[in-house]
C-alpha positions in Angstrom: 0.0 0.0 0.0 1.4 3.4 -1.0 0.0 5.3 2.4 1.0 9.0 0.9 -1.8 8.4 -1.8 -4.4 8.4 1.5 -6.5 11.3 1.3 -5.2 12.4 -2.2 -7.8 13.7 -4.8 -7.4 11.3 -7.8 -9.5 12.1 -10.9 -9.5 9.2 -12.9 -11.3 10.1 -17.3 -13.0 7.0 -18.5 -13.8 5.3 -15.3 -16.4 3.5 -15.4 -15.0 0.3 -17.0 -11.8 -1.6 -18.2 -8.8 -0.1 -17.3 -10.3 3.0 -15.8 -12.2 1.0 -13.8 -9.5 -0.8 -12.0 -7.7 2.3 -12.1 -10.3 4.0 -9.6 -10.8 0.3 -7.7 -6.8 0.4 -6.7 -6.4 4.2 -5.8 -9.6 3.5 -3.8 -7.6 0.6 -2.0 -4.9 3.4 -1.3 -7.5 5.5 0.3 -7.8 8.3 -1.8 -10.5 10.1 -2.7 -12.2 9.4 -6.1 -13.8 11.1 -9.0 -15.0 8.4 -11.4 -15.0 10.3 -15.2 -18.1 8.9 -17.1 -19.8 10.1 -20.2 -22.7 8.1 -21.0 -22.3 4.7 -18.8 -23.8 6.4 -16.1 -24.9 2.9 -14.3 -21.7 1.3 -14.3 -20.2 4.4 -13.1 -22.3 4.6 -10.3 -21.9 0.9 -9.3 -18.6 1.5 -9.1 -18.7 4.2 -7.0 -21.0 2.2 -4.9 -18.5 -0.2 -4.6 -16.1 2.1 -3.6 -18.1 3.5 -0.4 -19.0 -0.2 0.5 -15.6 -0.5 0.8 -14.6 2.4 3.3 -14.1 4.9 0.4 -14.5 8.2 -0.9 -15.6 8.7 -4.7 -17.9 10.6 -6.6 -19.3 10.3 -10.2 -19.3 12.6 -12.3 -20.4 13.0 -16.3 -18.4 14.6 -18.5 -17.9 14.6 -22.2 -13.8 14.9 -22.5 -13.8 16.3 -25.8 -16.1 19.3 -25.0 -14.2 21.8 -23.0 -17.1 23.4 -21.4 -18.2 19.9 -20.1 -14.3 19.6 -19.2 -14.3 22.9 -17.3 -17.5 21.8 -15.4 -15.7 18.3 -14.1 -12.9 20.1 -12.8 -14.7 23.0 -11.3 -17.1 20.0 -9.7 -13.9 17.8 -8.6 -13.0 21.2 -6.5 -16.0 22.2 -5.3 -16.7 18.1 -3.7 -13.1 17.4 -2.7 -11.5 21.1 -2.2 -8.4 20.0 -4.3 -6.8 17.8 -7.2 -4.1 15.8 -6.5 -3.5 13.5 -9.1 -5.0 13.2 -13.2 -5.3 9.5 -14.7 -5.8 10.5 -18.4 -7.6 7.4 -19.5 -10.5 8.0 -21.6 -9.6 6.7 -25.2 -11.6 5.0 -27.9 -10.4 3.2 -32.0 -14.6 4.3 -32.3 -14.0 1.2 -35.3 -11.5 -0.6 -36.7 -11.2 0.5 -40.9 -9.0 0.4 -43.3 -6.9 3.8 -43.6 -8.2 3.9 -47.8 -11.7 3.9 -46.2 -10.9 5.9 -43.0 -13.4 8.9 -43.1 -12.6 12.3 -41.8 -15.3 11.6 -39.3 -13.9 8.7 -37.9 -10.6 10.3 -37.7 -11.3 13.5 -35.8 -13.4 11.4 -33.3 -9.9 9.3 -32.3 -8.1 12.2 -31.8 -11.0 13.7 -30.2 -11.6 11.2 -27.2 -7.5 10.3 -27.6 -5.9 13.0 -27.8 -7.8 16.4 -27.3 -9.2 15.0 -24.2 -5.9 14.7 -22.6 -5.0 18.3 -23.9 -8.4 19.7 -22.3 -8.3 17.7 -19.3 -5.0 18.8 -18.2 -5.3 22.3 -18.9 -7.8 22.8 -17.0 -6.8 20.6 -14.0 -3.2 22.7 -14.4 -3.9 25.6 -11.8 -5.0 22.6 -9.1 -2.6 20.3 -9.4 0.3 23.2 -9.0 -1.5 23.6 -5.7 -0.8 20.1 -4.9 2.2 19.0 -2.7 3.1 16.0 -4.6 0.9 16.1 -8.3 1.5 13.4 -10.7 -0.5 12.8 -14.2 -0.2 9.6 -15.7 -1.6 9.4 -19.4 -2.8 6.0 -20.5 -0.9 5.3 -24.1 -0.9 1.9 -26.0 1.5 -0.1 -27.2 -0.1 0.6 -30.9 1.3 3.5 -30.5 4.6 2.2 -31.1 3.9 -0.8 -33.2 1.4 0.9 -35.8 -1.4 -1.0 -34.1 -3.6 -4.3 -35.0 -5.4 -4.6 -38.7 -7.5 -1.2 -39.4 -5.9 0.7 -36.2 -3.8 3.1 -38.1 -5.7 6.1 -36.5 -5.9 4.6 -33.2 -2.4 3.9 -33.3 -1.3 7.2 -34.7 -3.0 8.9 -31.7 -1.8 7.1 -29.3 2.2 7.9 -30.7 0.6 11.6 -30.0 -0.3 10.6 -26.2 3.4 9.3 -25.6 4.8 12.3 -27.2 2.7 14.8 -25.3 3.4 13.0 -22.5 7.3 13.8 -22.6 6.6 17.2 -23.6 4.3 18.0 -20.7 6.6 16.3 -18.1 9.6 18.5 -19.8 7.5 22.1 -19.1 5.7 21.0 -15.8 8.7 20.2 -13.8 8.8 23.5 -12.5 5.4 23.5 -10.8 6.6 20.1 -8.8 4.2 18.0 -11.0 5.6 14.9 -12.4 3.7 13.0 -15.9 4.6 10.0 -16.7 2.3 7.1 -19.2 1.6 3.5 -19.6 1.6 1.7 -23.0 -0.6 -1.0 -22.6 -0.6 -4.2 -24.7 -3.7 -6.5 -25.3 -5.6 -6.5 -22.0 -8.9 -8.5 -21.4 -11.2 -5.3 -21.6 -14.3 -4.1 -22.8 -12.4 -2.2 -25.2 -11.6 -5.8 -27.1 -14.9 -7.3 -26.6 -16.0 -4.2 -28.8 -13.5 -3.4 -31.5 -11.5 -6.6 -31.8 -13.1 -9.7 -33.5 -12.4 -13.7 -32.4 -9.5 -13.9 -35.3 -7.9 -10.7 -34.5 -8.0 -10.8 -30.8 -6.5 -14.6 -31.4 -4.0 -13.1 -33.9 -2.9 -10.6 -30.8 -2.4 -13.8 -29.0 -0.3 -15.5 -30.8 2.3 -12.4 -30.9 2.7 -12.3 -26.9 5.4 -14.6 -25.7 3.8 -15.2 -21.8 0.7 -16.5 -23.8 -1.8 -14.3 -22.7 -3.8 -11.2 -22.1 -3.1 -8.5 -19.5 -5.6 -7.7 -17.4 -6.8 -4.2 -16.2 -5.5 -4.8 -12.8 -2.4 -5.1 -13.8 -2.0 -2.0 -15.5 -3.7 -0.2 -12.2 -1.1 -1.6 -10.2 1.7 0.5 -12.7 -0.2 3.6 -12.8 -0.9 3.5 -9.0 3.1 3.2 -8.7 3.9 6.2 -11.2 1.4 8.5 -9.3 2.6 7.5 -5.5 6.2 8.7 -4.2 7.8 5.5 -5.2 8.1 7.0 -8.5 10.0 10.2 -7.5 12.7 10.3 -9.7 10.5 9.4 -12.7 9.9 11.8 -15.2 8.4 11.5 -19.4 8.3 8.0 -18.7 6.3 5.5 -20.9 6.2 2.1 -19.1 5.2 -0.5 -21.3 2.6 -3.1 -20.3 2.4 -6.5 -22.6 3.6 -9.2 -21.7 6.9 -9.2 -23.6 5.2 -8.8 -27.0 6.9 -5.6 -28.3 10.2 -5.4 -26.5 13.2 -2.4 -27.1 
């Protein structure tokens, strides 16, 4: 247990399942206080923050659309308002919206990845900025994916190509907000067992991932928590523009 993280205001986008989910679930564990992101799930968000009280915890949902920046500015102001403060930003929400080939990749398609990828993260922080330099120890960990190094799976290319942005603007922002005592550091994920599969990757292609990672399996959500929980506590001090990759040995520098 990482017992600084105990009372900390974690906002955590895209919480109400897969990865954001056990994102919230560990912090909670930590005893921080928890603002589960949700845009239109607004069941499973609230079951989870259900959970979380059941528990012993602390954690409020709240809806927000990511890409919007007044509905951005409204989470944050709310975050404040419940808790008083903002601690730490898990910049999870992220979508492939469908998997297509790039000669049939409409502009639609295109701007909605780096929408809910990319924009979000560029919104989000911005306007979490003046809290978290408030903050004794802030940290922002932005959730990448290892497409974003390999090119990504069959019909990925704009999924992939925004998360490369996500691990780029996660070394820039580390680089300018070390002055304000806030560290940023990502997570590539590899092929977890997530809702996000279940909806975008079919039997053949999710078997094709498979085959490609050398332990033999998928991740699983809790396992990525576990990392980002580490890059956001004090353990992770002396990390800074870090991408830590996540799967299983199956891209490997």
């Amino acid at each position: 247990m990482y017992t600084e993280l105990k009372g900390k205001v974690v906002l955590v986008t895209g919480a109400s399942t897969g990865i954001g989910q056990a994102v919230a679930l560990k912090f909670a564990e930590q005893q921080a206080k928890i603002v589960v992101n949700y845009n239109s799930n607004e069941q499973k968000a609230q079951d989870l923050v259900k959970q979380i009280i059941e528990n012993g915890g602390e954690a409020i949902a709240i809806q927000a659309d990511v890409t919007n920046r007044e509905s951005v500015n409204s989470l944050i102001a709310s975050t404040v308002q419940h808790f008083g403060s903002l601690d730490i930003l898990i910049n999870n929400a992220g979508s492939m919206v469908s998997r297509v080939p790039f000669e049939q990749l409409t502009e639609d398609v295109w701007n909605q990845v780096y929408d809910i990828n990319v924009k979000s993260i560029y919104y989000v922080t911005q306007a979490a900025l003046p809290h978290l330099k408030e903050s004794e120890s802030a940290a922002i960990v932005n959730v990448a994916s290892v497409a974003g190094r390999n090119g990504g799976g069959p019909g990925a290319i704009h999924y992939a190509s925004a998360k490369g942005a996500v691990i780029t603007l996660t070394k820039g922002m580390s680089k300018e907000f070390i002055p304000y005592g806030i560290r940023v550091n990502g997570v590539n994920p590899g092929v977890i067992g997530t809702p996000f599969h279940d909806k975008f990757s079919p039997t053949n292609v999710r078997e094709g991932f498979r085959n490609t990672i050398p332990v033999g399996r998928e991740g699983t959500p809790e396992e990525v928590a576990n990392i980002i929980a580490f890059l956001a506590s004090d353990e992770a001090s002396y990390m800074y523009g870090e991408i830590v990759e996540i799967n299983g040995a199956q891209l490997l520098d």
